[in-house]
C-alpha positions in Angstrom: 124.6 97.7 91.5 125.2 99.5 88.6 122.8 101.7 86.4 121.8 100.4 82.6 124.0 102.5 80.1 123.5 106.1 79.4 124.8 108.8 77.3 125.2 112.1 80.0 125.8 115.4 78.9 126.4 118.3 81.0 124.7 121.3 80.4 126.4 124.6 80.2 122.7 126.6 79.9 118.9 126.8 80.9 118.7 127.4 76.8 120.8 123.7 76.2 119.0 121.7 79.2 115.4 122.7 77.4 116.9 122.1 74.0 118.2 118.6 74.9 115.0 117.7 77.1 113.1 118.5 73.6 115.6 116.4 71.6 114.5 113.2 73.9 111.8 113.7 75.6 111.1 110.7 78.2 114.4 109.1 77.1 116.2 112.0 79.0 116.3 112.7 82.3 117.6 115.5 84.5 120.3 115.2 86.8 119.8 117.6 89.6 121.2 116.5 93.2 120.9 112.7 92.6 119.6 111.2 95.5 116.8 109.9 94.3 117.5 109.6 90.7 120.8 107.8 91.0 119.3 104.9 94.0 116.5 105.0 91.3 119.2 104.4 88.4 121.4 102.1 90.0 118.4 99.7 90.9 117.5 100.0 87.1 114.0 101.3 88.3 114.8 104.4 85.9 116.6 103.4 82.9 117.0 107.4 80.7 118.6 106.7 77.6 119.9 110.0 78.2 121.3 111.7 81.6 121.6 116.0 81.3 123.4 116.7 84.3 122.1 120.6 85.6 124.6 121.4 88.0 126.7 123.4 85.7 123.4 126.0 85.1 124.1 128.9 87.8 120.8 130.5 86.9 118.7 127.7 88.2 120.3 128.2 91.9 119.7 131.1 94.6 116.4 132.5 96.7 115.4 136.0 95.7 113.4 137.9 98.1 113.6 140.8 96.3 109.6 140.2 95.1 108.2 141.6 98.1 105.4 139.5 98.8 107.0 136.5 97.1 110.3 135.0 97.6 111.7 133.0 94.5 113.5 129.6 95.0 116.0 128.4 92.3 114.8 124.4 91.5 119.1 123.8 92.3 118.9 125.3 95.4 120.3 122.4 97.9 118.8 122.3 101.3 121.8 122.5 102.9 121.7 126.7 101.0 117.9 126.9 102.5 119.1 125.9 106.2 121.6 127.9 106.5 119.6 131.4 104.7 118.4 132.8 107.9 116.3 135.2 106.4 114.4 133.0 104.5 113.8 130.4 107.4 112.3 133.9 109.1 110.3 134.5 106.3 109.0 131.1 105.0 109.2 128.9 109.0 107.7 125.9 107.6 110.9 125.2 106.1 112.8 126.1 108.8 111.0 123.5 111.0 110.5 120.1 108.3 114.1 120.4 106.4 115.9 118.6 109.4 113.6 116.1 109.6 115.1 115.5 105.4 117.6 112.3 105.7 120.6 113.8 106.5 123.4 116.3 106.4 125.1 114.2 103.3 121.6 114.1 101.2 121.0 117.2 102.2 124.4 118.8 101.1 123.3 117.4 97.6 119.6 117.4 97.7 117.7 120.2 95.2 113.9 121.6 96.3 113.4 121.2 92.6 114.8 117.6 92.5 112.8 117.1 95.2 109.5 118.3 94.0 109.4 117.1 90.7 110.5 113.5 92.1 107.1 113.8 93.9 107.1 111.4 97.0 104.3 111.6 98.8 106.1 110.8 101.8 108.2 113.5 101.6 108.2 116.8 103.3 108.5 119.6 100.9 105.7 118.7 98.5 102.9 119.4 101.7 104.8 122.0 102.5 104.5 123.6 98.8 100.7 122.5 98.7 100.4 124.4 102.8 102.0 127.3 101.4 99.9 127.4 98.6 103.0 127.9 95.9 103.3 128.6 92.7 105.6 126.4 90.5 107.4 127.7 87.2 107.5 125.8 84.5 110.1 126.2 81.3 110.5 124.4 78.1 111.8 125.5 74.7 108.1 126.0 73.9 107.3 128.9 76.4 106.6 129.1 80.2 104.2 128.3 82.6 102.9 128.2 86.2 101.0 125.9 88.2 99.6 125.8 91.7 101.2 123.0 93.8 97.8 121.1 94.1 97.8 120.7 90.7 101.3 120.0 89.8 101.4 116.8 91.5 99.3 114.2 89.9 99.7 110.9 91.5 102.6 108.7 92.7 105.8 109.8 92.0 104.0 112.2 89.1 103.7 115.1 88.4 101.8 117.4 85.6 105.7 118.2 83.7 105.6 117.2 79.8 107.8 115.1 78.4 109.9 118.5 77.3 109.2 120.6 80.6 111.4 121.4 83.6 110.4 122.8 87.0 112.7 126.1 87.3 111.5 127.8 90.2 109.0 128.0 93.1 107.5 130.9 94.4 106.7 131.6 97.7 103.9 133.8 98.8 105.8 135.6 102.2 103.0 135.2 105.2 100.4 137.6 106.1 100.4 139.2 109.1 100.0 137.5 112.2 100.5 134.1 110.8 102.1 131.1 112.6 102.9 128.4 111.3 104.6 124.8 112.2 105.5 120.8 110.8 105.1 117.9 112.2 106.2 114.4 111.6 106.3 111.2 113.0 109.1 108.6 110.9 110.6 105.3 112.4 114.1 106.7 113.0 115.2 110.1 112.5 115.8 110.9 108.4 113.1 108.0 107.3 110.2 109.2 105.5 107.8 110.1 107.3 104.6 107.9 108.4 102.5 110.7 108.6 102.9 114.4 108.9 101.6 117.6 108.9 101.9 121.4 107.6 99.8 123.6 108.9 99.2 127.5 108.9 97.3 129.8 110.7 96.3 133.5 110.6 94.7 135.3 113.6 92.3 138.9 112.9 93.3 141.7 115.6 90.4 139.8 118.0 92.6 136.6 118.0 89.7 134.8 116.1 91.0 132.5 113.5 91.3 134.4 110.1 92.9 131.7 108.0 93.9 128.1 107.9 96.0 126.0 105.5 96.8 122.3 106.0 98.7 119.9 104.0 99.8 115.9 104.8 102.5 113.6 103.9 102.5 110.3 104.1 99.0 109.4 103.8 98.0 109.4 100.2 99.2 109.1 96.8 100.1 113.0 96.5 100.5 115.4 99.6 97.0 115.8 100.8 95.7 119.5 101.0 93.4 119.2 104.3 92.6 122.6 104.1 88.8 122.2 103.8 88.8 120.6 107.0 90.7 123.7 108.7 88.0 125.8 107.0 85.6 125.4 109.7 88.4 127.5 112.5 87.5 130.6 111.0 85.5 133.0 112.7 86.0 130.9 116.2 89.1 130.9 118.4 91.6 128.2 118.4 90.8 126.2 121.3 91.2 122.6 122.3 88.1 121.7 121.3 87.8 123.8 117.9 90.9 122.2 117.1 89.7 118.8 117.8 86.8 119.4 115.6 89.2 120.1 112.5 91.7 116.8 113.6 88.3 114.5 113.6 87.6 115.8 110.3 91.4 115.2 108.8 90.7 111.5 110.0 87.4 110.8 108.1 88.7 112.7 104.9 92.2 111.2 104.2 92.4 107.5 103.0 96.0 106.4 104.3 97.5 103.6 102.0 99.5 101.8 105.0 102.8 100.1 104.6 104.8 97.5 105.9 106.0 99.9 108.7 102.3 101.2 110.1 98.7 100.2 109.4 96.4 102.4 107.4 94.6 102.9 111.1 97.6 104.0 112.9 98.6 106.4 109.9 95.2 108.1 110.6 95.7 108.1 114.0 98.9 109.7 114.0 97.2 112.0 111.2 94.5 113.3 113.7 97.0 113.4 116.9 99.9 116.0 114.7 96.9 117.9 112.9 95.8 118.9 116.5 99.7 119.3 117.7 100.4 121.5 114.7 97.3 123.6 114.4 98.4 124.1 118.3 101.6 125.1 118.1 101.1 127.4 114.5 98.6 129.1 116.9 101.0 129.7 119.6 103.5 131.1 117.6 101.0 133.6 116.6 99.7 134.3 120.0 103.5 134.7 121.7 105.0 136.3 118.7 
C-alpha cells in the first residue's frame, strides 16, 4: 500500500505551517503523529496534494499549568508526554484513567492530543473526554485566533468546525473544582480497539455530600462524542445512590441513538451505555467520597 503522490514540506514555524495551510487550503494536510493520517493515506482514503509535516514546530508541544485554574496542552503533545506528567494525571484524572485504554505503547509514543482531536473519531477516547471536561479549543490561522467549546468543535463524523486555513493549537483544561471525582470507562473487543461504548463522567459533591455537579460524555455511540450531561442534571441536589444513579443510566439509554457495527448491535451498544454510565457515575463518586 502506498499513498497517492504528495509534495511534503516540513515546517520550521507556527508562522510557516499557517502560511502554507492558507496557500492550499483542503489540498494540504497536517502531519502531526501520523497514525491516523498515514493508514488514512496509504489506503488512498486521504489523498492532500500537499503534506506540512509539524513536528519540527517546538511551540506547539508542552502542558502549562502555570494558568491556575486552567492547564494548557500543546496540540503535539504525544500521549506517551501526558502518561508519564504526573502532575497533570493529578490534576486532569480522566486522562489518567482512558489514555491506556489508546492502542498502544508504539501509537502512543507517536500519537498527538491535537492529531487526535481534530481527526475526530467518535470512537475515540479523548474527544468525550474534551466534551466531559468541558474544554476549550484554540484555534490559529494566518487570519487571527479563536476558541471553541468542545461541543461545538466537533461537527459530525470524522469533522470538525476547522476552516479550510485553521489549525487546532492548543486545548485548555479547566483544573477541577473542589471535591470532584471523576473516572472512564470503556468496553472494546481486545484491549487497544476502539471502544464499543464508553463513558466520561464527572462529579462534584457540596460539603453535605449532595451531588453539586455532573458532567457526562460517550464514545462510541454516535456520530460525535455524545455530551449526556442533561441526563446527569437530574443528581443534583440528591445523593448519589444506586437508585439515583440508575435513574440517570435509564435516561443515557433513551437519549443516545447508537449506530451499531459489525462488532455489536445498536441494542447491546446501549446496553453497555447504561451498565458503564452507572459504573462510572459510581466510581467518580467514590473517588470523591474516599478522597
Amino acid at each position: 500500500m502506498k499513498p497517492a503522490p504528495f509534495t511534503y514540506i516540513a515546517a520550521s514555524s507556527l508562522d510557516q505551517a499557517l502560511s502554507l495551510k492558507a496557500e492550499y487550503g483542503e489540498e494540504a494536510r497536517f502531519l502531526a503523529g501520523g497514525q491516523s493520517l498515514i493508514p488514512a493515506m496509504n489506503f488512498r482514503l486521504a489523498r492532500p496534494a500537499v503534506l506540512i509535516d509539524l513536528n519540527g514546530v517546538a511551540d506547539l508541544a508542552g502542558i502549562d499549568r502555570s494558568g491556575g485554574e486552567t492547564i494548557r496542552v500543546g496540540a503535539m503533545t504525544r500521549y506517551r508526554a501526558m502518561e508519564r506528567d504526573q502532575p497533570f494525571l493529578k490534576a486532569c484524572p480522566l486522562f489518567a484513567d482512558a489514555l491506556p485504554h489508546i492502542a498502544h505503547p508504539q501509537i502512543r509514543n507517536r500519537g498527538t492530543i491535537g492529531g487526535n482531536l481534530s481527526h475526530a473519531d467518535p470512537a475515540s477516547e479523548l474527544p468525550a473526554i474534551a466534551t466531559a471536561m468541558q474544554a476549550r479549543m484554540k484555534i490559529s490561522s494566518s487570519r487571527g485566533e479563536r476558541e471553541l467549546e468542545a461541543s461545538e468543535f466537533f461537527a459530525g463524523l470524522l469533522t470538525t468546525s476547522l476552516e479550510a486555513d485553521e489549525m487546532l493549537t492548543a486545548i485548555v483544561l479547566p483544573t477541577p473544582k473542589p471535591r470532584s471525582g471523576s473516572c472512564f470507562l470503556e468496553v472494546a473487543r481486545r484491549r487497544g480497539d476502539f471502544a464499543l461504548a464508553g463513558v466520561a463522567a464527572v462529579v462534584t459533591l457540596d460539603d453535605q455530600g449532595r451531588c453539586e455537579g455532573a458532567r457526562l460524555a460517550l464514545c462510541g455511540v454516535g456520530d460525535t462524542p455524545v455530551d449526556a450531561s442533561d441526563a446527569a442534571a437530574s443528581l443534583v441536589g440528591q445523593r448519589c445512590t444506586e437508585q439515583t444513579i440508575e435513574a440517570v443510566a435509564a435516561d443515557v439509554q433513551k437519549a443516545i441513538d447508537p449506530p451499531g457495527n459489525v462488532h455489536a448491535s445498536a441494542d447491546y451498544q446501549r446496553h453497555i451505555a447504561g451498565v458503564l454510565t452507572r459504573r462510572a457515575l459510581a466510581a467518580a463518586h467514590e473517588r470523591v467520597v474516599h478522597a
